[in-house]
N, C-alpha and C positions, 0 to 999 in steps of 0.2 A: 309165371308169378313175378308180380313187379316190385322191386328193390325199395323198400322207404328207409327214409332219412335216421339217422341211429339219433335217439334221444337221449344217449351218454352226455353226460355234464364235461366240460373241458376239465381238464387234470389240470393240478396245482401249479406245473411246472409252465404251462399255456396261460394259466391269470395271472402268474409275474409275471411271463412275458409280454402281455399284455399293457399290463400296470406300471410296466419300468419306465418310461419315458414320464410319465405325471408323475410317479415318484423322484425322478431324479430331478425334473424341475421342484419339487418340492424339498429338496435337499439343496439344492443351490439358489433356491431363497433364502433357505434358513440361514445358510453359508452367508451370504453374501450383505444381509443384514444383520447378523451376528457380529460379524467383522465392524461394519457401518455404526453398529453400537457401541463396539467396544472402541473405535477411534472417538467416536462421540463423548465417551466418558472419560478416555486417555485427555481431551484437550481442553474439554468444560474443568473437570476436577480441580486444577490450579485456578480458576475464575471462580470457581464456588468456593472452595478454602479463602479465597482473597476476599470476597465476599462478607463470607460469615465472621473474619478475623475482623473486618473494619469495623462491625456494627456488637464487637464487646467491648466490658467493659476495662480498664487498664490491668487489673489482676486475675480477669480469665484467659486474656491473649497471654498471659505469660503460662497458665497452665494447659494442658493437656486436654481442655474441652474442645470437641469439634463443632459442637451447636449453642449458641447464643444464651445463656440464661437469663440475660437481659436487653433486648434489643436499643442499641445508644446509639439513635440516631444522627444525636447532638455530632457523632463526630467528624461527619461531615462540613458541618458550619465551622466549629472549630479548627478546622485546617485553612479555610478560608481566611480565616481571622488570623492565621498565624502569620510573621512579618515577611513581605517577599512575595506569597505565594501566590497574590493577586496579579503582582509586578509582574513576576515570571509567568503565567495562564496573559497576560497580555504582550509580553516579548512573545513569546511564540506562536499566537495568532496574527500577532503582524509579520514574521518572519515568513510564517506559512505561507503566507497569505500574497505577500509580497512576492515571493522566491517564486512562486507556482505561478503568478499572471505574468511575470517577468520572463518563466522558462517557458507557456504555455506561446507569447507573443513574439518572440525570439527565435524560436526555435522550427514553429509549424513553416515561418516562408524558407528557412533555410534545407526544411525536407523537401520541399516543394520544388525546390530547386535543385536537389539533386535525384529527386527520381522524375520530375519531365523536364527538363531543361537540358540542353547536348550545346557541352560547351568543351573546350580544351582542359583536361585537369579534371575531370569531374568524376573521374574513378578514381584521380591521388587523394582527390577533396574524402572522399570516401573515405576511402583505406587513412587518412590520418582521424574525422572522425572514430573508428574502429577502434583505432592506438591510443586514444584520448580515453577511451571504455576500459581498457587494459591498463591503463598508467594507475596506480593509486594516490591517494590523495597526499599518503604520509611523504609521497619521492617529494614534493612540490612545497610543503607546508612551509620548511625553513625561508628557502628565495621568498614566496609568498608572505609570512610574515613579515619579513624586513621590508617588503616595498608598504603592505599596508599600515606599517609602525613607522619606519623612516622617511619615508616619500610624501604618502598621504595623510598620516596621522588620525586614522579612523581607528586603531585599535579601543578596545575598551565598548565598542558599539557592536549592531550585527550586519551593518552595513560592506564588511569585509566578505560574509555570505551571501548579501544580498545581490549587490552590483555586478559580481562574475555570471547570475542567472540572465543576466539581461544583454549576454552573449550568447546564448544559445548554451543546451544541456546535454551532452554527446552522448549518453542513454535515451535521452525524447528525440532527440533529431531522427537517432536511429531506429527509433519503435515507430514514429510516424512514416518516414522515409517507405520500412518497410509494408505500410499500410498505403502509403500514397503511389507504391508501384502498383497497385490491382486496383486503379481506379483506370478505368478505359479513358484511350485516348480519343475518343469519339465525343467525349462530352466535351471535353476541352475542345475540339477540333467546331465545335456547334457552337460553342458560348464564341469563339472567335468570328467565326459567321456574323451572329447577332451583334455585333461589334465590340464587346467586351475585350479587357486588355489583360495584361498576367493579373496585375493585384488584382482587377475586378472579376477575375476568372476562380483567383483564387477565394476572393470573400464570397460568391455566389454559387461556386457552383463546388466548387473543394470541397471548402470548410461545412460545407452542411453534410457532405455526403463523408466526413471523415469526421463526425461526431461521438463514435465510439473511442476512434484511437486518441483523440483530444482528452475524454474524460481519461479515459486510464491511463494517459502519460499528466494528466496533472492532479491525478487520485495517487498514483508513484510518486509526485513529485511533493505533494503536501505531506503524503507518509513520510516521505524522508526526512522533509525538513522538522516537521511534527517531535520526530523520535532523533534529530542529531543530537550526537553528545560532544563527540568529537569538534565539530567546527565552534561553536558557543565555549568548549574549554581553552580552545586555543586563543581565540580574539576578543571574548570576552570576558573571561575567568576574572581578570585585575579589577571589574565594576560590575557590584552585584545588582544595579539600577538595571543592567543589561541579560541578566542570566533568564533562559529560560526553562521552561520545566525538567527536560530530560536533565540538566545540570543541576539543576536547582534542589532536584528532588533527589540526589545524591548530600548535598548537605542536609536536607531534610533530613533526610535517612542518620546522616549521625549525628542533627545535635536531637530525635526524638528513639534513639536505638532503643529505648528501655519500654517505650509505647508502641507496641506494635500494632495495634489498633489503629491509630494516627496514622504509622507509616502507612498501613495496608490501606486508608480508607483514602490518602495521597495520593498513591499509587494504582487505584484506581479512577479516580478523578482524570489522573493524564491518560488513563488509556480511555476512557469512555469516549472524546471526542472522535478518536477514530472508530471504535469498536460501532458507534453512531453512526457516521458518515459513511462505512464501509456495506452498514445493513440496510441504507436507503438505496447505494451505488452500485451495489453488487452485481448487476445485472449489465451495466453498462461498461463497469469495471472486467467481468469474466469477459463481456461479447467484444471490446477493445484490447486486450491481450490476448484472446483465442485471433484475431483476425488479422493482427499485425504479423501473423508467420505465418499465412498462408502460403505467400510466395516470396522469392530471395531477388 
């Protein structure tokens, strides 16, 4: 007599067993976009209260409504229109603007030269870069102010932040540097072949292939200047011809404290340029910050 196959159904305890691995991935989706959400809502929520605060009207920003019962658009233009405001939105896209092509042009030959160039001093050259990252600005400001108040007489302009960028920026020297070390030296070794010299090595065959670390040291470098408050209080504060927004929009703030409307819809205006610039660059911006620490 020959044995057949038992047509018992598996037991309960064999279809979780089963089942466990699809479920626990289904549990650690949940997970994992639960979390994803609830950061999403933690960092939006301050941007949609800013939001919704700009576009009411003067006596509902003072109460307790969270949503608009009148959408006032107008208060946008009205911020424009108020004295300053255009002044200050134009000092700081020159400042930006300026500070970032000045660090961006400065700074890439002097990476350049300290991760392919072997020269005497080129690991001191380094390690003072480094100390220059660790020094803070406040040690420096007072000498600093007296030379560009007593000496040069630029105070009162942004020219006191502008002109040190067109020295090189010892945070880009060092995000570049550490990008321009994992460029092979084969390519270099080939452009000299073809008879190419350093700068033509560098404008040719470098700088295209260090495209990423470029953006994101001068996507860092207009952030900063974008949002200083610090350097514009100190050398510019005495002339309000010269203030730009992140300052500016601190006296806003208190000669309009009773409209918060205004202030919020301000206060969004200054951050929109970045919040813009950040969501076209994003991708250039992550892929040159992930790639400048590859290697040390």
């Amino acid at each position: 007599m020959t044995a057949t196959p038992s047509n018992r159904r598996p037991s309960a305890s064999t279809r979780i067993a089963v089942g466990s691995p699809r479920r626990r991935r289904a549990f650690e989706w949940i997970a994992v976009h639960s979390l994803a959400i609830a950061a999403a809502v933690f960092f939006t929520a301050p941007l949609v209260f800013l939001f919704l605060t700009s576009v009411m009207t003067d006596r509902q920003a003072l109460s307790t409504d969270l949503w608009p019962q009148h959408w006032q658009w107008s208060n946008y233009s009205a911020v424009f229109h108020k004295d300053g405001f255009l002044t200050w939105w134009r000092n700081s896209l020159e400042y930006s603007v300026l500070a970032t092509v000045a660090t961006v042009l400065s700074s890439v030959p002097i990476a350049y030269a300290l991760a392919k160039f072997r020269f005497r001093g080129r690991n001191a050259a380094l390690v003072a870069v480094i100390a220059m990252m660790m020094l803070p600005p406040q040690v420096v400001v007072v000498p600093m102010y007296l030379v560009w108040n007593q000496q040069l007489h630029l105070t009162g302009t942004l020219w006191p932040l502008i002109i040190p960028q067109m020295f090189g920026d010892a945070f880009s020297i060092f995000l570049l540097r550490q990008f321009l070390v994992t460029v092979p030296d084969s390519y270099l070794d080939a452009a000299r072949v073809d008879g190419c010299g350093k700068l033509s090595t560098l404008f040719r065959v470098v700088l295209p292939m260090s495209r990423p670390a470029v953006a994101a040291v001068a996507l860092f470098q207009f952030f900063y200047c974008w949002n200083d408050y610090f350097g514009p209080q100190v050398y510019a504060s005495e002339n309000p011809d010269a203030w730009t927004l992140s300052y500016g929009l601190a006296s806003f703030q208190g000669a309009h404290h009773s409209n918060w409307n205004l202030t919020m819809a301000a206060t969004l205006l200054v951050m929109a340029p970045v919040i813009i610039i950040f969501f076209f660059a994003q991708k250039a911006f992550i892929e040159g910050a992930t790639m400048t620490g590859v290697k040390g």
